[in-house]
N, C-alpha and C positions, 0 to 999 in steps of 0.2 A: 238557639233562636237566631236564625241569622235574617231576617226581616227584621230592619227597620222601624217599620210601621206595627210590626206585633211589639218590639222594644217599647217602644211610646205609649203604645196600649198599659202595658202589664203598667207602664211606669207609672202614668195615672191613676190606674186603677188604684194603685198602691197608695198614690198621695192623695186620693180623696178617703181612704182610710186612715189616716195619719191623724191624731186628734187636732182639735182648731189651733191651739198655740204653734205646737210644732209646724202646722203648714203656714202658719205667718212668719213663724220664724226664719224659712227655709223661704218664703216668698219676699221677704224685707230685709236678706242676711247683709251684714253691711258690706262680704264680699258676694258677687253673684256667684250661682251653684250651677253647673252644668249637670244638666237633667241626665245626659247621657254617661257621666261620670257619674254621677250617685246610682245609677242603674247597676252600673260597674262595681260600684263598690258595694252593692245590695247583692251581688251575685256571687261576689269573692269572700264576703264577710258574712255574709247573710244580714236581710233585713232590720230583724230584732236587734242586731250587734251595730248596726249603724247610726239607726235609732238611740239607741242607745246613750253612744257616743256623743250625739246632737245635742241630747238633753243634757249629757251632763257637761257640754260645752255652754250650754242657755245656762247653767245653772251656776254657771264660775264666773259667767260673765255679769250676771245678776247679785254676786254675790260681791264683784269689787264695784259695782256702783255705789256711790256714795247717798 
């Protein structure tokens, strides 16, 4: 897909599927996330596997809070 603008499309489409914590967490990340890099890496690793990854990042980070 080398348009751009279908890039953005799919990429949305994707993050309004994404359940509501994860899309906050990806929306409030305390580093910002470039859309066009997580597209990237949704493409290289596949979706499910990035996901994946997010969560069980939310879920280490959640676990050393005190």
């Amino acid at each position: 897909m080398d348009d751009q603008g279908a890039l953005l499309r799919e990429l949305m489409a994707v993050f309004d599927q994404l359940p509501a914590g994860l899309r906050e967490a990806i929306n409030y990340a305390p580093e910002p996330l470039d859309p066009k890099a997580l597209a990237v890496l949704c493409r290289k690793h596949g979706a499910a596997n990035v996901l994946a990854m997010l969560e069980l990042k939310l879920k280490r980070q959640a676990a050393r809070r005190p």
